[in-house]
N, CA, C and O atoms as a GROMACS GRO file, in nm:
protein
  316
    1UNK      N    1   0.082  -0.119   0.000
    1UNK     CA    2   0.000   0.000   0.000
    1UNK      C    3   0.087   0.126   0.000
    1UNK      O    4   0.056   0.218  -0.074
    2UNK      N    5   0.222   0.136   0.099
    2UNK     CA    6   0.269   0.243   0.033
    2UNK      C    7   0.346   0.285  -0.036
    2UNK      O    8   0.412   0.384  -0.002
    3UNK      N    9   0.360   0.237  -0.131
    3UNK     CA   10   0.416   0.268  -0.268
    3UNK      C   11   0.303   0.354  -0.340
    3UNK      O   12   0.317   0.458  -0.403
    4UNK      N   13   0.190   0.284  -0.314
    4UNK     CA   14   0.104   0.391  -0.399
    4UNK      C   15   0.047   0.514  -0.322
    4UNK      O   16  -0.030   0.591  -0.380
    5UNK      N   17   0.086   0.535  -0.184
    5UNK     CA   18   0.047   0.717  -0.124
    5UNK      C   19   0.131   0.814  -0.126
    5UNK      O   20   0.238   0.818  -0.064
    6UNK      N   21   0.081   0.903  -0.203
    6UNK     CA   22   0.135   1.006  -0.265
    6UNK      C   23   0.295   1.118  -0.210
    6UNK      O   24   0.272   1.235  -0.179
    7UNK      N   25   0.356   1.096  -0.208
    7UNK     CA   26   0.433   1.188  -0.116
    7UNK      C   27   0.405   1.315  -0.072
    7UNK      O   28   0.365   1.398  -0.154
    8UNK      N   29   0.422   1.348   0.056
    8UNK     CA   30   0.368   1.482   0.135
    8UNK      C   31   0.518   1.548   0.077
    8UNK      O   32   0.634   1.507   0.066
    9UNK      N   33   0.447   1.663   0.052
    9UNK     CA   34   0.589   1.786   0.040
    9UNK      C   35   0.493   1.921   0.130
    9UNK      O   36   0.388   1.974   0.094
   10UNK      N   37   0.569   1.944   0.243
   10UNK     CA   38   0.566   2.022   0.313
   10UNK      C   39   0.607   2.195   0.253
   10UNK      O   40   0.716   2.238   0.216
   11UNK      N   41   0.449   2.280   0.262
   11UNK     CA   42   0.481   2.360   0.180
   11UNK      C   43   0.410   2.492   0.279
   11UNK      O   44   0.353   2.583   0.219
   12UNK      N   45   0.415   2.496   0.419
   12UNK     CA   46   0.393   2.553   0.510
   12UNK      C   47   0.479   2.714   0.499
   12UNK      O   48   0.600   2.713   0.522
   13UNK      N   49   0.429   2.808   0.475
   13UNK     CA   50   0.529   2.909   0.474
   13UNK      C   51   0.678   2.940   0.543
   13UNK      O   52   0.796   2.967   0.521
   14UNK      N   53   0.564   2.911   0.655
   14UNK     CA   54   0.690   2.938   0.794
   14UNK      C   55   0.760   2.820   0.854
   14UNK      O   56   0.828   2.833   0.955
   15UNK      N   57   0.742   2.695   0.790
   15UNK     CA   58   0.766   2.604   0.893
   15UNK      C   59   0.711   2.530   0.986
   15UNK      O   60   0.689   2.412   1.010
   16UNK      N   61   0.691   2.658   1.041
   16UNK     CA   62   0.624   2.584   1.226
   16UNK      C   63   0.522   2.554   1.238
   16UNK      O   64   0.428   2.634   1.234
   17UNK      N   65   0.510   2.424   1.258
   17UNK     CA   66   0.414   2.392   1.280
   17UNK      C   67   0.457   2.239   1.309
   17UNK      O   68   0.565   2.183   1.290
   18UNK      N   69   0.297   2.173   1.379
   18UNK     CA   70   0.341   2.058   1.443
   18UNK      C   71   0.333   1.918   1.347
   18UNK      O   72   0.241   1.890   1.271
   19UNK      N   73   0.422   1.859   1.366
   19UNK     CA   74   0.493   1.739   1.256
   19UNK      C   75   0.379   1.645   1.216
   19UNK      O   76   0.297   1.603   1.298
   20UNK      N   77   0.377   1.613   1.082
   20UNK     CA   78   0.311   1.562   1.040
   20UNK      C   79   0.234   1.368   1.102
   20UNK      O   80   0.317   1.277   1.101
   21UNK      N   81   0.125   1.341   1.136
   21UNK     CA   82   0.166   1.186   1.171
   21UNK      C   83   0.166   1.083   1.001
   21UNK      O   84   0.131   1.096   0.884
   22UNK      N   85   0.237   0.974   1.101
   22UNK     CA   86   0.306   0.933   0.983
   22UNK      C   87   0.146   0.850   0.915
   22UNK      O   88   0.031   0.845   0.960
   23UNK      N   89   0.210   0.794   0.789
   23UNK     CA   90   0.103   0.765   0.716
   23UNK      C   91   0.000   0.584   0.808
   23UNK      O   92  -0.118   0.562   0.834
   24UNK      N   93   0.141   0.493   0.825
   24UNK     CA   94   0.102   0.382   0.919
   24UNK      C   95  -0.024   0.410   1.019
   24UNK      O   96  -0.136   0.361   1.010
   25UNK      N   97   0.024   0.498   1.113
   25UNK     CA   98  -0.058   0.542   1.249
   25UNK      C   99  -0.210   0.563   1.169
   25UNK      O  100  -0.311   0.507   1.213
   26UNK      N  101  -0.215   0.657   1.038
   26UNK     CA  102  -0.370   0.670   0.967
   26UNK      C  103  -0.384   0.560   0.935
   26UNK      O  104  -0.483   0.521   0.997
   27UNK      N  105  -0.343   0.472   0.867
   27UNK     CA  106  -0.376   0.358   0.766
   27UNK      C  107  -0.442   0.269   0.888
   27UNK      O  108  -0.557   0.230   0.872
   28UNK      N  109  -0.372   0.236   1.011
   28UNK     CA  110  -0.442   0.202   1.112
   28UNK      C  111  -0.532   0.225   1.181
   28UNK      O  112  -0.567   0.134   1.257
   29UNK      N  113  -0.604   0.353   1.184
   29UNK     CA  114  -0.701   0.357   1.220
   29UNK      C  115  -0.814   0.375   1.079
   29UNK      O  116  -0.923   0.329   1.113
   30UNK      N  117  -0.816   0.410   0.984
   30UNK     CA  118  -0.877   0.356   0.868
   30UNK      C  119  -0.886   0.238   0.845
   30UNK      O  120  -0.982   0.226   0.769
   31UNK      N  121  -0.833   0.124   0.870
   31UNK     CA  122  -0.805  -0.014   0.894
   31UNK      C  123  -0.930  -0.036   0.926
   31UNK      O  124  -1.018  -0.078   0.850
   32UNK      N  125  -0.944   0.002   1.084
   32UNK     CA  126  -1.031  -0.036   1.190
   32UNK      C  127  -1.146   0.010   1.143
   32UNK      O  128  -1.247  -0.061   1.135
   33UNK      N  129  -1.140   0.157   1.100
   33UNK     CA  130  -1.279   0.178   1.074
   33UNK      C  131  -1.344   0.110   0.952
   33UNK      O  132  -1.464   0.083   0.961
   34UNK      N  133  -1.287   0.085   0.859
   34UNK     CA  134  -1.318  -0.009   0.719
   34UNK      C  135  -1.366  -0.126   0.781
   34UNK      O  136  -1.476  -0.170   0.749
   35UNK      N  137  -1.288  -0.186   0.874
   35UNK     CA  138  -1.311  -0.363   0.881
   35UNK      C  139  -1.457  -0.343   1.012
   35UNK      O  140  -1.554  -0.416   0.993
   36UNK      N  141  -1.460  -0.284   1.086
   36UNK     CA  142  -1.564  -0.286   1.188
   36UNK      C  143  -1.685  -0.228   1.175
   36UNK      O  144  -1.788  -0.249   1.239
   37UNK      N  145  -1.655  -0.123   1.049
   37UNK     CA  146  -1.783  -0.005   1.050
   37UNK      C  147  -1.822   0.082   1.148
   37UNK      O  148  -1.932   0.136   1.152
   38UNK      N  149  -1.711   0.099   1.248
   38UNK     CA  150  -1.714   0.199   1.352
   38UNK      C  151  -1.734   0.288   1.320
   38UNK      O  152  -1.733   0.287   1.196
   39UNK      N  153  -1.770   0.444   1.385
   39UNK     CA  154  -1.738   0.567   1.352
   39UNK      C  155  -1.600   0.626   1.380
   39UNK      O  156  -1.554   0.581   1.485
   40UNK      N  157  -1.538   0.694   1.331
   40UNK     CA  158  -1.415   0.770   1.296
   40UNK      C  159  -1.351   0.784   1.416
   40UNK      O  160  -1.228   0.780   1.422
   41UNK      N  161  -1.428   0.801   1.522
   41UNK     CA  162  -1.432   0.844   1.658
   41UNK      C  163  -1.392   0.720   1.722
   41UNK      O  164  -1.282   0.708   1.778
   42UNK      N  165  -1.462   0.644   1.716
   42UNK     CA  166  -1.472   0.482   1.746
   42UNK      C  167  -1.338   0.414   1.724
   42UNK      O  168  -1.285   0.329   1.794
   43UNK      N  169  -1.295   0.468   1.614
   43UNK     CA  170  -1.179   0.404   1.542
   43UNK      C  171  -1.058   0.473   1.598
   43UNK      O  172  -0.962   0.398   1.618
   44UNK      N  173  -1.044   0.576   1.622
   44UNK     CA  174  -0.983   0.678   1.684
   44UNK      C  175  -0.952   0.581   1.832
   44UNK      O  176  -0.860   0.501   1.837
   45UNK      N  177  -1.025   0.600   1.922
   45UNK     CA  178  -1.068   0.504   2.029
   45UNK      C  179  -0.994   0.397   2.031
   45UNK      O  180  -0.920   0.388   2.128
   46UNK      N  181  -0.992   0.304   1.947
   46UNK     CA  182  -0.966   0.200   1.938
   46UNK      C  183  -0.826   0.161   1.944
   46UNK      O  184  -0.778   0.055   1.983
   47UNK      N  185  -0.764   0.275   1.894
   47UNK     CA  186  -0.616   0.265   1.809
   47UNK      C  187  -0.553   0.326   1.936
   47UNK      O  188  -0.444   0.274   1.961
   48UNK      N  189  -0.590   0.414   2.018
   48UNK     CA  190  -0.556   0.438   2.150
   48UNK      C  191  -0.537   0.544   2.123
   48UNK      O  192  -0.427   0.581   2.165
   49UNK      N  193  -0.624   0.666   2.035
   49UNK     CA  194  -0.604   0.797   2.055
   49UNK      C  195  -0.449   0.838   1.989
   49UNK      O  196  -0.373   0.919   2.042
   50UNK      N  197  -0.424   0.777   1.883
   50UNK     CA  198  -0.258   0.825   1.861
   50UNK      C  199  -0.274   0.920   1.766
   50UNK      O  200  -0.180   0.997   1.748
   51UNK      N  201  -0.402   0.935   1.683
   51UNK     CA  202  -0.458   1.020   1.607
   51UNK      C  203  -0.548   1.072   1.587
   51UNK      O  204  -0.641   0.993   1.580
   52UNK      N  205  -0.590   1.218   1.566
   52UNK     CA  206  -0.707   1.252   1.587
   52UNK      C  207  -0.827   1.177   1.438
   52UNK      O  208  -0.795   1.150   1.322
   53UNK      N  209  -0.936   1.167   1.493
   53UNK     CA  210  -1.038   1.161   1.374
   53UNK      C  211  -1.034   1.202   1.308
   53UNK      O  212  -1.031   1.150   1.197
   54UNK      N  213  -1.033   1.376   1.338
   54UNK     CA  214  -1.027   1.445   1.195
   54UNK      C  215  -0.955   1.411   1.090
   54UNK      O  216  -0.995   1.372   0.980
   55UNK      N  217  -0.774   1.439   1.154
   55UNK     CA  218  -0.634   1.458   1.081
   55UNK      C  219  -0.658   1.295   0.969
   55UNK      O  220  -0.642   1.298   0.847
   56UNK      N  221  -0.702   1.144   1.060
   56UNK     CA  222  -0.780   1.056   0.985
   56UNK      C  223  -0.854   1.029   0.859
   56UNK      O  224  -0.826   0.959   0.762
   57UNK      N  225  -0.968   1.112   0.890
   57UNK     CA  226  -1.025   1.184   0.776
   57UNK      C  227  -0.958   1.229   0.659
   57UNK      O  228  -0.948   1.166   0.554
   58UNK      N  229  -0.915   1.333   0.681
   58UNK     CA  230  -0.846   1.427   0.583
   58UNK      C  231  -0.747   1.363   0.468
   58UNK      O  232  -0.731   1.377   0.347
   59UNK      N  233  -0.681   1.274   0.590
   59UNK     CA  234  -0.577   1.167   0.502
   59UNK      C  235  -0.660   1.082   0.428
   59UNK      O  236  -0.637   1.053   0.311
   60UNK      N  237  -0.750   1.043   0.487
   60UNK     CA  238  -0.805   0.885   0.381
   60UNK      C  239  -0.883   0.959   0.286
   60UNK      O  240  -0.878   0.899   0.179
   61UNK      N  241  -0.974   1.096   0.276
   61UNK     CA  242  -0.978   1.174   0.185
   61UNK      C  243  -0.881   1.215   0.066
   61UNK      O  244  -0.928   1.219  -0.048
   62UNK      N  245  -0.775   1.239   0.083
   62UNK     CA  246  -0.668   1.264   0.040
   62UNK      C  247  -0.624   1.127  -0.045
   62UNK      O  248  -0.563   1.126  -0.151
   63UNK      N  249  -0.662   1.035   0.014
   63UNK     CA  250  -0.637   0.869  -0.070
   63UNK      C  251  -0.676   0.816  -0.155
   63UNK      O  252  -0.626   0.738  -0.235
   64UNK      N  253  -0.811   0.876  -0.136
   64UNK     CA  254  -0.919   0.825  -0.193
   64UNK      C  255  -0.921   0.932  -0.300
   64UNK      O  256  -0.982   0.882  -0.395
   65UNK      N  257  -0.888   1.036  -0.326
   65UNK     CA  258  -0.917   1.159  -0.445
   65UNK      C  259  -0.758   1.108  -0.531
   65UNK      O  260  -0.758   1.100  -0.653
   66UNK      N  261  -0.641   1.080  -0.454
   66UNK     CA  262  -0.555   0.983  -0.515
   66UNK      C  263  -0.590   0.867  -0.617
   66UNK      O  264  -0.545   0.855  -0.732
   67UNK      N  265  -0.670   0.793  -0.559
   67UNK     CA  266  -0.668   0.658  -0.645
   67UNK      C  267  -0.585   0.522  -0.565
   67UNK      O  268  -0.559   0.408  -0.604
   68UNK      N  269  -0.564   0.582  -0.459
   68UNK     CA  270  -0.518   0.457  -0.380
   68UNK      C  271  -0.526   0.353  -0.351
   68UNK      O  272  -0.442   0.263  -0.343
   69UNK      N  273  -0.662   0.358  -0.325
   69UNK     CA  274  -0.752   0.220  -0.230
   69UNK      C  275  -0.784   0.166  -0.394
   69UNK      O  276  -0.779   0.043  -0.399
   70UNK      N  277  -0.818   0.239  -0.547
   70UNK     CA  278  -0.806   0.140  -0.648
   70UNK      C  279  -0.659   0.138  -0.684
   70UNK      O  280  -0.671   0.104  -0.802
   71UNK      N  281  -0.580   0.145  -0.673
   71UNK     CA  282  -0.479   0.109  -0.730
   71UNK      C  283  -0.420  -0.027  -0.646
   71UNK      O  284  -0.374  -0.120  -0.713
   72UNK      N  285  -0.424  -0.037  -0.488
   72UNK     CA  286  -0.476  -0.125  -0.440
   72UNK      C  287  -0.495  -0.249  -0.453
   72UNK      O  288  -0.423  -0.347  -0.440
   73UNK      N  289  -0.658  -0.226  -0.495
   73UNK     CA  290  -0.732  -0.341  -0.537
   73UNK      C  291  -0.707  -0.403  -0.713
   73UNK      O  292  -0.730  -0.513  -0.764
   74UNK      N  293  -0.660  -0.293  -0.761
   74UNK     CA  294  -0.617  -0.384  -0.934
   74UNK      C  295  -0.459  -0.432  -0.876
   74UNK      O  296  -0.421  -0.536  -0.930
   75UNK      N  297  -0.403  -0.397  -0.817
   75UNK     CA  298  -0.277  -0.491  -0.794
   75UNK      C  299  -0.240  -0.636  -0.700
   75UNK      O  300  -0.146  -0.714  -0.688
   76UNK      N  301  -0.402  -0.614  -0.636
   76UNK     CA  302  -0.409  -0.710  -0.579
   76UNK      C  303  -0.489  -0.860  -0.694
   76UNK      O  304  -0.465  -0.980  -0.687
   77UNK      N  305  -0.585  -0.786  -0.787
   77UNK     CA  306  -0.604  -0.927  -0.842
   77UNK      C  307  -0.513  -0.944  -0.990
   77UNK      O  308  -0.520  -1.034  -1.074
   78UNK      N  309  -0.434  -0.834  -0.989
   78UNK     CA  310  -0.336  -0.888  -1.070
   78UNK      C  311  -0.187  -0.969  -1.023
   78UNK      O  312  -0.100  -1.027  -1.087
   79UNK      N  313  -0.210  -0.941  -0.879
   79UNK     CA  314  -0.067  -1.059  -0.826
   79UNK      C  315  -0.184  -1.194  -0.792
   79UNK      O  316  -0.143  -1.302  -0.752
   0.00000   0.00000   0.00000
């Protein structure tokens, strides 16, 4: 899976600001919420709070306007 998410290029004017979480920590709680049908919140919860819902969101948004989750699934029934 990550070979196909997109690389972050940090384009913050100033810098400062607080560090990005890594892509794993989302994919894991998107995980949870995919396989259980929890809410975002739920899933959040689950994973022990290492990420917020939102920041969650935003990323698997970001994945999904990518082409990720199909690029994905055609490489999976082509291996």
């Amino acid at each position: 899976m990550e070979q196909f998410i997109p690389r972050h290029v940090d384009n913050h004017p100033k810098g400062g600001h607080r560090p990005r979480i890594d892509d794993r920590t989302c994919f894991d709680v998107v995980h949870v919420r995919l396989t259980t049908g929890c809410s975002w919140v739920d899933a959040e919860r689950i994973c022990g709070g290492k990420v917020s819902d939102t920041a969650v969101r935003e990323r698997y948004s970001l994945w999904v306007d990518a082409g990720v989750f199909k690029k994905v699934a055609a490489n999976a029934v082509v291996a």
